[in-house]
N, C-alpha and C positions, 0 to 999 in steps of 0.2 A: 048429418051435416057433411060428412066426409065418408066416400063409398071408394075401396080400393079393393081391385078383382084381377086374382091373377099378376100383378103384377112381378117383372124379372128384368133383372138387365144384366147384359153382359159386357165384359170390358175384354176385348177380341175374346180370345178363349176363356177368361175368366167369367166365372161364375159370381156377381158379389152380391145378388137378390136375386131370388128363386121363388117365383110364384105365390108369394102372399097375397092374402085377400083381410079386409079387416071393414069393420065399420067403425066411426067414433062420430060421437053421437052428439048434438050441440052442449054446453057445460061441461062436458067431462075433460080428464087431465087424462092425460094416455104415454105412458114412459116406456121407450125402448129400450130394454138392455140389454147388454151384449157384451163379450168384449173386443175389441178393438181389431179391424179386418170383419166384423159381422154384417156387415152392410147399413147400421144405422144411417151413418153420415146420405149413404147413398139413397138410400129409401126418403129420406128428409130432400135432399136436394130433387128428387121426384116430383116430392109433393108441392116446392115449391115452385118447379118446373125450369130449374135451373140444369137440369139431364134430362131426356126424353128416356121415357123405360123403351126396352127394347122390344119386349110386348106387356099387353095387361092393360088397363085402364082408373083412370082416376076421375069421380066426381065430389064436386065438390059443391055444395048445395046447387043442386042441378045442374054445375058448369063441369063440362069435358075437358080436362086437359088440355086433351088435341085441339078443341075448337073454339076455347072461351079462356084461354091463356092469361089473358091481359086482363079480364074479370078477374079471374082466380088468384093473382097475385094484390087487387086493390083490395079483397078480404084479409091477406095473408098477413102477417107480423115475421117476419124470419130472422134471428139472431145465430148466424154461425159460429161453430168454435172456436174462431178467431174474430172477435168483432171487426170487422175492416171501419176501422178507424182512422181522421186525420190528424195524426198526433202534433201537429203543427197550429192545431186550434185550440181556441177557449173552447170549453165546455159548451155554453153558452151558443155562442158565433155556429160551434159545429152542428147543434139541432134546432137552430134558426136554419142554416145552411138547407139539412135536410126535409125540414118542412117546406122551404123556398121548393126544391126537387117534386115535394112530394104534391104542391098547389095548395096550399093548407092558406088560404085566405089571409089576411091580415088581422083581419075582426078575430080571427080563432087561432092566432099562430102564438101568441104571449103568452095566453091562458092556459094553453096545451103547455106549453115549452113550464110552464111555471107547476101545472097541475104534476106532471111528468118528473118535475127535479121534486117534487113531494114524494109521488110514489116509491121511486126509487130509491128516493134518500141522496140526492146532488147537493141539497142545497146550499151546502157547505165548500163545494166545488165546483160553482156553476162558472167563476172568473179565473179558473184555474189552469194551466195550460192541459190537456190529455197525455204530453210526452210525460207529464210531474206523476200521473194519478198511478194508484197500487193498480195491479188488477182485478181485484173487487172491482172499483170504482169504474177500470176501463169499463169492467162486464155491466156494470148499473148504467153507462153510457148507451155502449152498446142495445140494451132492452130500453132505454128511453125511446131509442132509434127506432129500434121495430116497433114499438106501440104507438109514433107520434102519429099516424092516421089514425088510430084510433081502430085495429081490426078486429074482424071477430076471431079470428083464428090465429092463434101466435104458437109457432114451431119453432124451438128454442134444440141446439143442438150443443151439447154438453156443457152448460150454461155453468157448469163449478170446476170444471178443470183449472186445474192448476190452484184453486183458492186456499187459502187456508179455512181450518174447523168453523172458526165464528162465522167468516162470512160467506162456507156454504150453508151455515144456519139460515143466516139473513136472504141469501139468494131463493133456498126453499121454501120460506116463509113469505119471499115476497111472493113466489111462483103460485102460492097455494093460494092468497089473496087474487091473485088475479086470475083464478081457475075461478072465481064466484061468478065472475063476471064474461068469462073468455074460455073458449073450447081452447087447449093446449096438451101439446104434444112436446114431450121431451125427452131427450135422450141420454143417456148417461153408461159407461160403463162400471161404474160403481156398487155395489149390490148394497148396499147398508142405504 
């Protein structure tokens, strides 16, 4: 599913990826760890083609980086470290919002947004403003966001920072359900 060769990037003289090459394969979970300056972040922002590597290549079921960009990201699901959130929205309002963005039809934009506050576990916060929510919840927001296309690949980049014990239980446990379903990559400097 996902063919990464050589890839390196440099930040002027900085070294912060050096040459990896990896394959991950459709259904599998694939977690990066490291700690913190190891180049997770960066290798993820690669793959989602939010950095251009400086050399090396990335496919992505058969799509080139360099040449199929705009494919590559309508597979992708990507949830950054920091959800970029409008904390100034309902719950609700804000992944209506991004399915508007993302063309998500009308016939299929309820259902998702409804399916979505299940998986996650919103339901309870769907009318709730995002400035109110713990950061659990921002991060359950957040991964709504990445998944409301519905991708096959979702890259999730240290999806438990900051959370308390229980609900990095719940965030793992969601993550592992939806490795059944979805090729996922995630990153963590964590080791436990």
């Amino acid at each position: 599913m996902i063919h990464i060769e050589n890839l390196t990037k440099y930040y002027n003289e900085v070294c912060a990826v050096d040459n990896i090459s990896m394959d991950v394969q459709k259904g599998e979970i694939l977690g990066l760890l490291g700690p913190n300056g190891a180049g997770k972040t960066t290798t993820l922002r690669m793959l989602t083609g939010y950095f251009k590597p400086t050399s090396g290549n990335i496919i992505v079921k058969d799509y080139s980086i360099e040449k199929d960009l705009l494919k590559i990201k309508q597979i992708i699901g990507y949830l950054p470290e920091s959800a970029p959130l409008y904390h100034g929205m309902l719950v609700y309002d804000y992944l209506n919002y991004v399915a508007d963005i993302r063309g998500i039809n009308n016939g299929r934009k309820l259902p998702r947004i409804r399916k979505l506050a299940d998986i996650c576990g919103l339901d309870l916060v769907m009318h709730r403003n995002i400035s109110e929510l713990s950061k659990g919840y921002k991060q359950r927001v957040g991964l709504a966001h990445a998944l409301l296309s519905d991708p096959e690949i979702l890259i999730l980049d240290e999806p438990t920072s900051g959370l308390d014990p229980n609900q990095i239980v719940e965030i793992r446990e969601l993550i592992k359900n939806l490795g059944k379903e979805k090729t996922v990559i995630i990153s963590s400097h964590i080791l436990q």
